[in-house]
N, C-alpha and C positions, 0 to 999 in steps of 0.2 A: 781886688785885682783891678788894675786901670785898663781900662781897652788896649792902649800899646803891650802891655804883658801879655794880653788875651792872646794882639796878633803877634807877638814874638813867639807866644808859647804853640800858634795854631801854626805857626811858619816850621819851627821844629817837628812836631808832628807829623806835614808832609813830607818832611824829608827823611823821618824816621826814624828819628833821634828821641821819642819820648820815651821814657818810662813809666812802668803801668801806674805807679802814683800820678805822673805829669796829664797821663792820656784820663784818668777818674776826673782829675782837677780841671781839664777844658772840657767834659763834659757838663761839669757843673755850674760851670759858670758860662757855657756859652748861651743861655738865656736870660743871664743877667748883662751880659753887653748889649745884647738885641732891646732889651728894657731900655738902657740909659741911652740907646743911640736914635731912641726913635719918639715923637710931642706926646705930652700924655695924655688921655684925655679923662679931662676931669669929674667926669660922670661915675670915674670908679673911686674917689678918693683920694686924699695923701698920697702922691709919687711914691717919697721916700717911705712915710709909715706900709703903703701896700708894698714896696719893694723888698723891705725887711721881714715883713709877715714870711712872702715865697722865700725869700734864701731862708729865715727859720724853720720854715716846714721841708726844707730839703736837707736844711741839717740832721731834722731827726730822722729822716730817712738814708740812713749812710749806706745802707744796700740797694737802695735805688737812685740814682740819678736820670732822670730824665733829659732830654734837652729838644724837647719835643713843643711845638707852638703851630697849632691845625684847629682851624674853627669854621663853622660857617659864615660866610662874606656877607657883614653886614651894614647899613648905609651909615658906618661912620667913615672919616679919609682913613685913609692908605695908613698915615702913621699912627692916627689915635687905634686904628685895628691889631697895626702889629701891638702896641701896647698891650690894649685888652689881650688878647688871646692868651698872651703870658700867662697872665694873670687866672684865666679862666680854665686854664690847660694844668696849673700848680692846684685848682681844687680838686680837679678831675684826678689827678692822677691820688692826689692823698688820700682820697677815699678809696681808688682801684687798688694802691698801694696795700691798704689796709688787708681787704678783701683778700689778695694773694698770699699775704703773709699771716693771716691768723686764719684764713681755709673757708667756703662756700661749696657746701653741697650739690648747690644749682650749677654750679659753673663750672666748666669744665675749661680747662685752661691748655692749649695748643702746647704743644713740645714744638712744630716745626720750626726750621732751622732756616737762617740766612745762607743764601748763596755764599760759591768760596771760587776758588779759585781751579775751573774744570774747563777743558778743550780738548777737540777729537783735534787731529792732523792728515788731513788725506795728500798723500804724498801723489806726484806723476804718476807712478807706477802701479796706484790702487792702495799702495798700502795704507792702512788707516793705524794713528799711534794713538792711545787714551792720555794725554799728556798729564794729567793729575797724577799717573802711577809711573810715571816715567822717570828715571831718577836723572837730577840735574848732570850736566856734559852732552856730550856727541851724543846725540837720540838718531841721525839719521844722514844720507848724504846723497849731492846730488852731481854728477860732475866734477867742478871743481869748488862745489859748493858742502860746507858741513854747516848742516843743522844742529841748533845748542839750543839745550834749555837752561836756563841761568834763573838763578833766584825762585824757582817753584813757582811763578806766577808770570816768568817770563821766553817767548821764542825767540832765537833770533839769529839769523843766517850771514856767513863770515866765509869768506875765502878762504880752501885749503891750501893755507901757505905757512909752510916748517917756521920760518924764519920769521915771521908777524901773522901768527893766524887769526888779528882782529883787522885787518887791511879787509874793506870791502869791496866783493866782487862785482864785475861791469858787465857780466854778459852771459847768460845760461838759457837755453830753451824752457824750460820745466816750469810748467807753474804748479802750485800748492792751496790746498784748499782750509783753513781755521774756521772750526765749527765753535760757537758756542753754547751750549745747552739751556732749557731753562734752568735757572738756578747758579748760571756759572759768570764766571768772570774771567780776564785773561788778554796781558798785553806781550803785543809780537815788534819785534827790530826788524824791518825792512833789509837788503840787501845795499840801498843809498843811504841805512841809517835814520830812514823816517820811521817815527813812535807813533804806536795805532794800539789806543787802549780799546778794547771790546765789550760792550755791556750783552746783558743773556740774552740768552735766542736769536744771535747775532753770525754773522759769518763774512767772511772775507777772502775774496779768491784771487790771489795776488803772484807773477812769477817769482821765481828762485833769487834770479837777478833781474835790472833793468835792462835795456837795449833798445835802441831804435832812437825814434824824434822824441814819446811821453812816457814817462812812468803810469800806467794804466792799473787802478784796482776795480773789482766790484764787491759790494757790499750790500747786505741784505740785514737789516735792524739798526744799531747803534752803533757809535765810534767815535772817540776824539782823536781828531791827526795833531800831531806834530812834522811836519813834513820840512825833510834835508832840504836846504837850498840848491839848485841846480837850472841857472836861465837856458840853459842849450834843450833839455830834458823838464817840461812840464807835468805837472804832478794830475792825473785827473780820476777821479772818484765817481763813480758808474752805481746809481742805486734808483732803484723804479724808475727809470724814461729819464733820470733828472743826472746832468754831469755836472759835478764840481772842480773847476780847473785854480788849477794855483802852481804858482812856481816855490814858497817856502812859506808857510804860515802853521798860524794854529787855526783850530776849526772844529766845530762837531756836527755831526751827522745824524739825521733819524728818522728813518725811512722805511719802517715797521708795515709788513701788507695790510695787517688791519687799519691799521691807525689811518687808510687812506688820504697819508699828504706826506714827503719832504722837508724837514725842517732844516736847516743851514743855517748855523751859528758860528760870526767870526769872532775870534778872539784878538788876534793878531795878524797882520798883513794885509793882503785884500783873495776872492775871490771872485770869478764869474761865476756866475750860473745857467747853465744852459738845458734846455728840452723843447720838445715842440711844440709850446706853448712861447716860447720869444726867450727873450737872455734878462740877466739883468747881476749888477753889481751890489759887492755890499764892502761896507766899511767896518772898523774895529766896533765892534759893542752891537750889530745890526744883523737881524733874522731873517732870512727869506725861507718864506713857504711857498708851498707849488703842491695844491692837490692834483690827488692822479687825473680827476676826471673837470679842473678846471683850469682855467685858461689862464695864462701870466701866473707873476709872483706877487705876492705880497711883502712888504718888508718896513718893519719895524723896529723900535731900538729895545733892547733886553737888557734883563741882570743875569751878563754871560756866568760871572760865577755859579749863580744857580742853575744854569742848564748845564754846566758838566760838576755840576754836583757830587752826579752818580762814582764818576772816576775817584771820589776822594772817601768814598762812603757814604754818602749821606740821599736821604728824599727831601728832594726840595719841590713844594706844592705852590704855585704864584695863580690865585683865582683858577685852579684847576677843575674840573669838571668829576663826579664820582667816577665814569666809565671810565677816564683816562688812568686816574689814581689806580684803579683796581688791577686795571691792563700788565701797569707796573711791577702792583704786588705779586701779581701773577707771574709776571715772569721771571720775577728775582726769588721769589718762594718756590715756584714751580709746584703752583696750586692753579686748580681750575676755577673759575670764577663763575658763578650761577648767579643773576640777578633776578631776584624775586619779586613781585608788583611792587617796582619804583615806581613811583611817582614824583619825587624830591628832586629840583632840578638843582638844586641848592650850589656854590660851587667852594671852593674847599682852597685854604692856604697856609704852610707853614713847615716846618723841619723839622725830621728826626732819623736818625742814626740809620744806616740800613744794615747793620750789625744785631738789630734787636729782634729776638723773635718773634713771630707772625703776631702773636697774641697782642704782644706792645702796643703795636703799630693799631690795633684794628683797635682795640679799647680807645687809643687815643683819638680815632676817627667818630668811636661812638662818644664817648662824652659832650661830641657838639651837639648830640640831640639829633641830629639828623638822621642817623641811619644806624642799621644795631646788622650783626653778623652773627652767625652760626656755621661752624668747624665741624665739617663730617668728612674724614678721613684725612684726605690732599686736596678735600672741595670745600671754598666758602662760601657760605650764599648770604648774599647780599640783600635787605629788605629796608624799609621804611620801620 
């Protein structure tokens, strides 16, 4: 498969056109584009003869496909490591492979399950709706606003009018509260038509409709905006002390209380950032962080694809640290995380599927050596 296939066939995929043969087939080979796109380094051998070895060892594994690449960060460059890990990640798993499929005594192998698609609704009036059991159409109404769920993973508030009931509304007192759970996931349509995908243990307290001079949300965890254009009505985004103002862009959000910092990622347009630590702009492809308890932003250039990752499926780890990694698991598993005498400051980079469960994920963390887990109940504890 040539890279251009790869991204024709990864471009169908987000839009939801694959077939479960096409979605097996870009799992397979998305770690053979990550090979051929990045210098090799020649410490491991033949490019091509080691490339060939991993796609034949993934051959004979037709029930497993991987597409998993997390190692510990070590002093080779940026591209000879993506390389390696490939590489090192295709031994790891042949032999975990083995192990799962002809049975180990010792090992006790996780059932839990990937988050899916779950949200509470706290209406004005108190009411709370379980949105997962809620069957798609009119779940709720506000004024002259009806609430729809559309698609089983989506909210989104429309103006009741006989005649075009997808005309969106301008004006309602009422705001609504989108809970997300750990474990859950769940994208809402604004009343201006702005997209707010929701990662877990996330929330969003947002009116019915717009009114006034700004479009005003607040938000507590994660979230990628897509936000309607509107210069009269500015868009602003309210999470820990820190505002995000914009009039139409894309952007993500993560502003988690443990995580103690604001992250602000542009994809598209511009925004400002404000708190009481000073202001500060960012450009398409540029991060601003702002910890709670320090002063100014900081701001750097990203690989935006990888920070809204999450939204498409996938964990993407870029020199991440284990505490963060786990944070993650945690909340997308909606398991507790126990760390047991770490001592390893080690830090950790690479992708895989956040479709796979807990067990994948964790074996693929232990194969770097660095760090090994144990599964007691909904608790992993984390050790050297």
């Amino acid at each position: 498969m040539s890279k251009q296939d790869f991204i024709s066939l990864y471009e169908k995929f987000l839009s939801g056109q694959c077939t479960d043969g096409e979605k097996a087939l870009l799992e397979r080979y998305y770690e053979e584009i990550k090979l051929l796109n990045n210098d090799w380094d020649d410490t491991l051998g033949d490019k091509e003869q080691t490339r060939k070895l991993i796609l034949d060892k993934m051959a004979d594994s037709v029930d497993f496909q991987p597409i998993i690449a997390i190692s510990k960060r070590r002093a080779y460059t940026w591209m000879g490591y993506a390389a390696s890990i490939v590489f090192l990640f295709a031994i790891g798993f042949w032999g975990w492979h083995y192990v799962a499929k002809h049975g180990d005594k010792k090992q006790v192998v996780s059932s839990i399950r990937p988050g899916k698609n779950m949200a509470y609704l706290k209406l004005a009036n108190g009411k709370s709706i379980i949105l997962q059991y809620a069957k798609n159409g009119q779940i709720a109404g506000s004024g002259n606003v009806i609430i729809k769920k559309i698609n089983n993973g989506v909210l989104a508030y429309f103006q009741n009018n006989k005649n075009n009931n997808k005309q969106k509304i301008t004006a309602a007192p009422d705001s609504n509260l989108l809970t997300i759970p750990r474990g859950g996931i769940f994208q809402t349509v604004l009343a201006d038509g702005t997209k707010v995908w929701l990662n877990s243990a996330s929330s969003l307290k947002y009116p019915v409709a717009f009114a006034g001079t700004e479009r005003k949300v607040v938000l507590i965890g994660e979230a990628y905006f897509e936000v309607a254009k509107n210069k009269a009505m500015p868009f602003k985004v309210s999470v820990n002390g820190t505002d995000v103002r914009v009039l139409g862009t894309h952007f993500n959000v993560m502003g988690y209380p443990e995580d103690n910092e604001i992250k602000t990622t542009l994809l598209e347009g511009a925004v400002k950032l404000h708190s009481l630590a000073g202001n500060a702009l960012l450009a398409p492809g540029q991060q601003g962080t702002c910890g709670v308890h320090n002063a100014g932003f900081s701001i750097k250039d990203v690989n935006t694809a990888d920070v809204v990752a999450w939204k498409d499926g996938f964990f993407v780890f870029d020199n991440e640290s284990l505490h963060n990694i786990m944070l993650k698991i945690g909340r997308w598993y909606n398991v507790d995380i126990v760390f047991q005498h770490i001592t390893n400051q080690s830090s950790f980079g690479g992708t895989i599927s956040r479709y796979k469960n807990i067990d994948v994920v964790l074996k693929a963390l232990e194969a770097t050596g660095s760090v090994h887990f144990k599964i007691d109940g909904r608790r992993v504890v984390v050790m050297d």
